[in-house]
C-alpha positions as CSV (number, residue, x, y, z in Angstrom):
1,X,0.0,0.0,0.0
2,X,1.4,3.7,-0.6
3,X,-0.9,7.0,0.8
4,X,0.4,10.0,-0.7
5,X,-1.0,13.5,-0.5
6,X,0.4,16.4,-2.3
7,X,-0.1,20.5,-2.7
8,X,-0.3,21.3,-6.3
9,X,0.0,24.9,-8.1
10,X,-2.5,25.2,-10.9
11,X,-2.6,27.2,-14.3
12,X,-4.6,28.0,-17.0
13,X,-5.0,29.7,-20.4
14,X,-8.2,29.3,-23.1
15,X,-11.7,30.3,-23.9
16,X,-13.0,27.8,-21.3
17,X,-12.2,29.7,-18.8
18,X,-13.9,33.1,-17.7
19,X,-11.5,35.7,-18.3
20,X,-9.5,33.5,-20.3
21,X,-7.1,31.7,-17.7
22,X,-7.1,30.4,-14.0
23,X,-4.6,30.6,-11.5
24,X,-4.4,29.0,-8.3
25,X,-3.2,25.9,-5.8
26,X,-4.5,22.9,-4.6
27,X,-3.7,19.4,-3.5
28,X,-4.3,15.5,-3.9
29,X,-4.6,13.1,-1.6
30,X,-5.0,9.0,-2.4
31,X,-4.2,5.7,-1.5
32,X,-2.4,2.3,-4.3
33,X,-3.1,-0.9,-3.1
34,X,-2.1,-4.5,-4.0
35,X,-5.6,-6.8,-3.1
36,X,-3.6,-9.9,-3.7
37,X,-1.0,-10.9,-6.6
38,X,-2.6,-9.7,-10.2
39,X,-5.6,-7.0,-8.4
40,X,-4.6,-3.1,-7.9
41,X,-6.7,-0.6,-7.2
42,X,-6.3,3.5,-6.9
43,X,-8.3,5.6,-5.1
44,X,-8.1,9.5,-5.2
45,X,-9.4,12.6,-4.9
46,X,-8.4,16.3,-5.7
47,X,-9.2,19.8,-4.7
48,X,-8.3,23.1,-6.0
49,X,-9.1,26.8,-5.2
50,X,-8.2,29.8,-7.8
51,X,-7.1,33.3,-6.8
52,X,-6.9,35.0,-10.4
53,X,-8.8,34.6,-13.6
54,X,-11.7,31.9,-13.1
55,X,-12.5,31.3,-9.4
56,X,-14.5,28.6,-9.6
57,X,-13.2,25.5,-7.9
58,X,-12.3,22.4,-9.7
59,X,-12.3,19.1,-7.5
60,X,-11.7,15.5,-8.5
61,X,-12.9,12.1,-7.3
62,X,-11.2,8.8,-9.2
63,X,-11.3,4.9,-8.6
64,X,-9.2,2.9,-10.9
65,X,-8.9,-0.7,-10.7
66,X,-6.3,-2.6,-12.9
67,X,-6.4,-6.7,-13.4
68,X,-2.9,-7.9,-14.3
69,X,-4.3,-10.9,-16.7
70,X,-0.2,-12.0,-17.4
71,X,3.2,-10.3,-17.0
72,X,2.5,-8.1,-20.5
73,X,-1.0,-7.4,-20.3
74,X,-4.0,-6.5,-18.2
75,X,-7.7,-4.9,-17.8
76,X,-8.1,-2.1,-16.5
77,X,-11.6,0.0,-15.3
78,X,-11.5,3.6,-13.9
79,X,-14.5,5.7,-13.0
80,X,-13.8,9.2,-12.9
81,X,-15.9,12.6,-11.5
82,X,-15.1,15.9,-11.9
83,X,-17.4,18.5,-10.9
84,X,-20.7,17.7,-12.9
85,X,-18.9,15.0,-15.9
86,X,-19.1,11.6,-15.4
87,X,-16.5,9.2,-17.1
88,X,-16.5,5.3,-17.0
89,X,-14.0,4.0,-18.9
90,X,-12.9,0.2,-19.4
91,X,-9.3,-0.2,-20.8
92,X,-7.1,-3.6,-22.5
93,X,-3.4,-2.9,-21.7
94,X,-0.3,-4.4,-23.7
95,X,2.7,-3.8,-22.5
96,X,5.7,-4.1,-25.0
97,X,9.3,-4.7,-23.8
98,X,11.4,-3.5,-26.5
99,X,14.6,-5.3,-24.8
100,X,13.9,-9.1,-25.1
Protein backbone atom coordinates (compact mmCIF):
# COMPACT_ATOMS: atom_id res chain seq x y z
CA UNK A 1 0.00 0.00 0.00
CA UNK A 2 1.43 3.70 -0.62
CA UNK A 3 -0.87 7.01 0.84
CA UNK A 4 0.37 10.02 -0.67
CA UNK A 5 -0.98 13.46 -0.47
CA UNK A 6 0.44 16.42 -2.30
CA UNK A 7 -0.10 20.48 -2.70
CA UNK A 8 -0.29 21.25 -6.33
CA UNK A 9 0.00 24.94 -8.09
CA UNK A 10 -2.47 25.17 -10.90
CA UNK A 11 -2.56 27.21 -14.29
CA UNK A 12 -4.55 27.96 -17.04
CA UNK A 13 -5.03 29.65 -20.38
CA UNK A 14 -8.19 29.28 -23.12
CA UNK A 15 -11.74 30.35 -23.92
CA UNK A 16 -12.95 27.79 -21.32
CA UNK A 17 -12.16 29.70 -18.76
CA UNK A 18 -13.94 33.12 -17.70
CA UNK A 19 -11.53 35.74 -18.26
CA UNK A 20 -9.51 33.50 -20.29
CA UNK A 21 -7.12 31.66 -17.69
CA UNK A 22 -7.13 30.38 -14.01
CA UNK A 23 -4.57 30.63 -11.46
CA UNK A 24 -4.40 29.05 -8.32
CA UNK A 25 -3.24 25.89 -5.82
CA UNK A 26 -4.47 22.86 -4.59
CA UNK A 27 -3.70 19.44 -3.52
CA UNK A 28 -4.32 15.47 -3.94
CA UNK A 29 -4.63 13.05 -1.64
CA UNK A 30 -4.96 9.02 -2.44
CA UNK A 31 -4.22 5.68 -1.47
CA UNK A 32 -2.35 2.28 -4.29
CA UNK A 33 -3.06 -0.89 -3.08
CA UNK A 34 -2.09 -4.46 -4.03
CA UNK A 35 -5.60 -6.78 -3.15
CA UNK A 36 -3.59 -9.93 -3.69
CA UNK A 37 -1.02 -10.85 -6.65
CA UNK A 38 -2.63 -9.74 -10.20
CA UNK A 39 -5.58 -6.99 -8.44
CA UNK A 40 -4.60 -3.14 -7.89
CA UNK A 41 -6.72 -0.56 -7.23
CA UNK A 42 -6.25 3.54 -6.94
CA UNK A 43 -8.34 5.59 -5.06
CA UNK A 44 -8.07 9.54 -5.18
CA UNK A 45 -9.37 12.62 -4.86
CA UNK A 46 -8.36 16.31 -5.70
CA UNK A 47 -9.19 19.79 -4.67
CA UNK A 48 -8.33 23.09 -5.98
CA UNK A 49 -9.12 26.83 -5.24
CA UNK A 50 -8.19 29.83 -7.85
CA UNK A 51 -7.05 33.30 -6.78
CA UNK A 52 -6.92 35.02 -10.36
CA UNK A 53 -8.76 34.64 -13.63
CA UNK A 54 -11.72 31.91 -13.12
CA UNK A 55 -12.52 31.27 -9.45
CA UNK A 56 -14.50 28.55 -9.60
CA UNK A 57 -13.24 25.48 -7.86
CA UNK A 58 -12.31 22.40 -9.68
CA UNK A 59 -12.32 19.07 -7.52
CA UNK A 60 -11.68 15.48 -8.54
CA UNK A 61 -12.95 12.09 -7.31
CA UNK A 62 -11.18 8.83 -9.24
CA UNK A 63 -11.32 4.94 -8.56
CA UNK A 64 -9.16 2.91 -10.92
CA UNK A 65 -8.93 -0.70 -10.75
CA UNK A 66 -6.32 -2.60 -12.89
CA UNK A 67 -6.40 -6.72 -13.42
CA UNK A 68 -2.93 -7.86 -14.31
CA UNK A 69 -4.29 -10.93 -16.69
CA UNK A 70 -0.23 -12.03 -17.44
CA UNK A 71 3.15 -10.31 -17.01
CA UNK A 72 2.47 -8.12 -20.55
CA UNK A 73 -1.01 -7.42 -20.33
CA UNK A 74 -3.99 -6.49 -18.19
CA UNK A 75 -7.74 -4.91 -17.78
CA UNK A 76 -8.06 -2.09 -16.48
CA UNK A 77 -11.55 -0.04 -15.33
CA UNK A 78 -11.53 3.57 -13.93
CA UNK A 79 -14.48 5.68 -12.96
CA UNK A 80 -13.81 9.19 -12.87
CA UNK A 81 -15.89 12.57 -11.46
CA UNK A 82 -15.13 15.88 -11.94
CA UNK A 83 -17.40 18.52 -10.91
CA UNK A 84 -20.74 17.70 -12.92
CA UNK A 85 -18.85 15.05 -15.91
CA UNK A 86 -19.12 11.55 -15.36
CA UNK A 87 -16.47 9.16 -17.12
CA UNK A 88 -16.52 5.32 -16.95
CA UNK A 89 -13.97 4.04 -18.92
CA UNK A 90 -12.87 0.22 -19.39
CA UNK A 91 -9.33 -0.23 -20.83
CA UNK A 92 -7.13 -3.63 -22.55
CA UNK A 93 -3.42 -2.91 -21.65
CA UNK A 94 -0.29 -4.45 -23.67
CA UNK A 95 2.73 -3.77 -22.49
CA UNK A 96 5.73 -4.05 -25.03
CA UNK A 97 9.26 -4.71 -23.82
CA UNK A 98 11.44 -3.54 -26.53
CA UNK A 99 14.64 -5.32 -24.84
CA UNK A 100 13.94 -9.11 -25.05
Amino acid sequence: EVFYAMAEPDAGVGEVFMDSFRLGFGGKAGIVASLGGRLRVKIEGDDFGYVAGDRRPDWKALFESSYELNTNSALRVMVDRRGLYREVKLSFLRYLNPFR
